[in-house]
N, C-alpha and C positions, 0 to 999 in steps of 0.2 A: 574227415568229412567226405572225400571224394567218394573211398571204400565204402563210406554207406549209402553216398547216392547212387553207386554203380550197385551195389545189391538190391535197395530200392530197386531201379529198374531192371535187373534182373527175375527180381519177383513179377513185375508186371507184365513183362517179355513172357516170362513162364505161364501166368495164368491165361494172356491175351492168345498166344499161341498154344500151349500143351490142354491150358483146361478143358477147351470145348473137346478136343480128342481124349480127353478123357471122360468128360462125360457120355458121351456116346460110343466109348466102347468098353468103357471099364463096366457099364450099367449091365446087367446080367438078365435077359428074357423072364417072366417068371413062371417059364417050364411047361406050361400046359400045353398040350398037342390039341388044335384044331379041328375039326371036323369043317373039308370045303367042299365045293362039285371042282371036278378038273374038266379042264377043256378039253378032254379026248370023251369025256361023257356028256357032253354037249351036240346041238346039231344047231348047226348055222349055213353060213354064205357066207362069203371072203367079198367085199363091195367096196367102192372106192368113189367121191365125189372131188368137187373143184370149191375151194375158197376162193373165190375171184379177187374178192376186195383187197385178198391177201397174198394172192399171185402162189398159192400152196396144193398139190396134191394131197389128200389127206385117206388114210382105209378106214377101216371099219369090218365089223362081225354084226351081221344081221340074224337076229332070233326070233323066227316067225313062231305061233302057236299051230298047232294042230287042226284042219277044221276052213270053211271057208270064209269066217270074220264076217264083217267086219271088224276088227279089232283096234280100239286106242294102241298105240302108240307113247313109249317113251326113249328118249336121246339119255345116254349117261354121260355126265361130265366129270370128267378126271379130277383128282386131286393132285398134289404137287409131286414133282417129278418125273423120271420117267414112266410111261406106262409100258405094263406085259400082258399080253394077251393070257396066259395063264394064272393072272392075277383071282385068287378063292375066294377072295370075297365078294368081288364086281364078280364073278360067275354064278356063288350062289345065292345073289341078285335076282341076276340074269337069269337062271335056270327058275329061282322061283315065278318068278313074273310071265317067263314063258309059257311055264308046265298051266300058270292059271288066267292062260287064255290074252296076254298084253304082248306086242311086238317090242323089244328091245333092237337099239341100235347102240351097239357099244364100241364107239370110233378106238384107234389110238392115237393118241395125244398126239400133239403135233412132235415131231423129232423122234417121235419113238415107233419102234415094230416098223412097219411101211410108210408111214404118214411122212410126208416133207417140213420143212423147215428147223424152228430152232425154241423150246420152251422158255432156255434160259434167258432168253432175252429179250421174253414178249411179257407184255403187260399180261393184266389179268382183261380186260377191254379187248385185248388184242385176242387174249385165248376165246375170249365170249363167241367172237368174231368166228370160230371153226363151230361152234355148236348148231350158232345160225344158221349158219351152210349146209349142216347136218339135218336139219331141219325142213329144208328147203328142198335139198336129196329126195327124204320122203316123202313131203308133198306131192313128187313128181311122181314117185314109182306106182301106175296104175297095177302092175300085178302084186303090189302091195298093198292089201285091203286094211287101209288106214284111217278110223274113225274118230280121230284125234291126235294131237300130239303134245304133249310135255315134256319137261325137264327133270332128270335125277341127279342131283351132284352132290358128290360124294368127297366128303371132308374139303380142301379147297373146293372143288369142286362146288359144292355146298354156297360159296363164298362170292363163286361165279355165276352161279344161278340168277339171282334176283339182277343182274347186267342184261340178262337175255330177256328175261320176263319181258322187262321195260323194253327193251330195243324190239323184239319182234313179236307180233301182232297174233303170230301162228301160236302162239304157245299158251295153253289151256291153262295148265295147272303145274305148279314147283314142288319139290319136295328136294328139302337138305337135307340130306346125313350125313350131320356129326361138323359143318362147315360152322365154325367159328363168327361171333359175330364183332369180334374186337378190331381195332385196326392190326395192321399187319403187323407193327413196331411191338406192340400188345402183346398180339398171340405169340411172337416167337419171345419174349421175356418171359413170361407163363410158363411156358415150355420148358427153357433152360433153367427157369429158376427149379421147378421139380425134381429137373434132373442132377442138379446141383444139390439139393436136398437129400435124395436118395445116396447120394454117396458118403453124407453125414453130416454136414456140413450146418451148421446151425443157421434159424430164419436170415436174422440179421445179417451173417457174413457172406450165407448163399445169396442175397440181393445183390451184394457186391462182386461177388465173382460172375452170377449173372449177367451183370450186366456186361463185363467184358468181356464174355463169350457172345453176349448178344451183338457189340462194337464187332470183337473180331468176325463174325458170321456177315454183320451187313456192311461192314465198308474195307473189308481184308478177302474175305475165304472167298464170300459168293457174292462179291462188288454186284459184278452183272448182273445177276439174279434181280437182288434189293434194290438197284437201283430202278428197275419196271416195278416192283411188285410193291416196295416198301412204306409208302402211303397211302395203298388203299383204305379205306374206310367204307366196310357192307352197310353199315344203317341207313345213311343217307338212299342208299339203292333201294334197301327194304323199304323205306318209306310210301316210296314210289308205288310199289308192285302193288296193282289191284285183282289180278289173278289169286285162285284158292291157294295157297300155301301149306304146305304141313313143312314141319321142323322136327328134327329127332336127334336127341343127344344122350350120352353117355353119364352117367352121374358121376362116375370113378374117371371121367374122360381126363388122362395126364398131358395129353396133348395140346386139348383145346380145353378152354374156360365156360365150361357148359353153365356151371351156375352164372355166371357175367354174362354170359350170350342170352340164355334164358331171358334173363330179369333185362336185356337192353331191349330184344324181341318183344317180348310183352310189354316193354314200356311204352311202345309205339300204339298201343290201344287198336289194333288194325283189327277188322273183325274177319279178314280173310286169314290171318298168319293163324294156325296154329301151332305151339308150340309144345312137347314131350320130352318127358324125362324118363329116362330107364333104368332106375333100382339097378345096382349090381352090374353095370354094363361101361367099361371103357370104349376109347375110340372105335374098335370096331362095334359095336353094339352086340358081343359078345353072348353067352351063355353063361350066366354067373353062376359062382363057384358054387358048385355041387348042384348045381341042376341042370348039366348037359355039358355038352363039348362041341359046340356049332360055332361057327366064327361067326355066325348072322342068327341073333334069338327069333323064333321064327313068330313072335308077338310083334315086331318091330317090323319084320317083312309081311304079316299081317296086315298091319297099319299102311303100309305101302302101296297093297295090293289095292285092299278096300278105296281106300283115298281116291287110287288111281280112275279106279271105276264108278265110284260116286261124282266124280269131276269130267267125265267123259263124255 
């Protein structure tokens, strides 16, 4: 009897620990080579502001357009973890938005590149906290011909959004990509379960290994993390926001729960939120298969542009 409760919990050991590294590394890219803009084909300013409330130096890469403006203005906010400044997707963003005529302010995250303090350990309220400041920055900079300003947050980021809207007064219009609108506990069960999926694993018994990859991740691997982040809930936020919204999701999205986020977003009947789905497009709102090789489909960055300047 003993020998089978110690294998018992040796199985458990095994999955609580080994499974989630395995699923995330035994999982295999599926091959396609991206098309991005790199930061060395970019023109910016290296700029840096104060979080007061948060006692933080934070940088930033500012991308003016061409021309004397005035021109709207958007802040992008990060998604989860650390940020790089040579990140291809937030550049060909950025590069799109600039080349048509919108000022990008693309900080880095707090902890990451120059910025001070510490990600893993701040709320998502607390992360809203740098956007603000980011915001504020702008406001100030007179040789910055600034006709507005909004938000672009990009997967969490997306998540963080609607905290700003509501808190500061400056901020015109939101746009998500691809930020999730489940609680936090939610979206990473989502997550892990597909990826527990993908490795074979039948519905039924990937809920259960799921789940204790999802235990080991929030109160073992990344305690700290989950412990700030792990009961937010965006609806209640969404609710709030009476600023124009656009939302953009991925239909193929394995990361986040586009169809659930969809149908919660629209459940709220808000006549500001709109909400979009993109045929063929995962987390990054991709190029679907056999019709290009863009990390960013440029109908999605379309929809971005327009929005921005319809709302300015």
């Amino acid at each position: 009897m003993k020998r089978y409760l110690f294998n018992g919990l040796a199985v458990f050991v095994l999955i609580l620990f080994v499974g989630p590294v395995l699923i995330h590394q035994v999982l295999k890219p599926e091959g396609r080579r991206f098309r991005a803009v790199r930061l060395e084909d970019t023109k910016y300013t290296e700029v840096s502001f104060q979080n007061t409330s948060q006692k933080l130096s934070l940088a930033a890469l500012l991308f003016v357009p061409e021309g004397d403006g005035p021109f709207p203005a958007v802040v992008i906010v990060h998604g989860s973890g650390t940020s790089s400044r040579d990140n291809g997707w937030y550049l060909t963003l950025t590069d799109y938005l600039q080349t048509n005529g919108i000022i990008v302010l693309l900080p880095d995250k707090r902890g990451s590149e120059k910025s001070g303090g510490n990600w893993r350990n701040s709320s998502l309220e607390d992360l809203a906290t740098d956007t603000i400041s980011a915001i504020d920055y702008l406001k100030k900079q007179k040789e910055v011909p600034v006709s507005s300003i909004g938000i672009v947050g990009m997967s969490e980021g997306g998540r963080i959004a609607p905290i700003i809207a509501n808190e500061s007064s400056d901020v015109a219009f939101v746009v998500n990509v691809v930020g999730g609108a489940l609680s936090s506990h939610d979206q990473l069960f989502y997550e892990e379960n597909y990826n527990v999926q993908e490795m074979g694993f039948l519905p039924g018994i990937s809920n259960i290994v799921s789940y204790f990859s999802t235990y080991s991740l929030i109160y073992l691997r990344q305690k700290e993390f989950w412990d700030a982040v792990g009961d937010f809930d965006p609806v209640p936020h969404w609710e709030k926001v009476s600023t124009p919204a656009l939302v953009l999701y991925g239909k193929k999205d394995t990361n986040v729960n586009s169809a659930a986020s969809a149908r919660l977003l629209n459940g709220l009947k808000k006549q500001n939120i709109t909400v979009k789905v993109f045929e063929g497009s995962g987390h990054p709102l991709e190029d679907p298969v056999g019709t290009g090789n863009s990390i960013f489909r440029i109908d999605a960055l379309n929809e971005i542009g327009d929005f921005v300047k319809t709302n300015s």
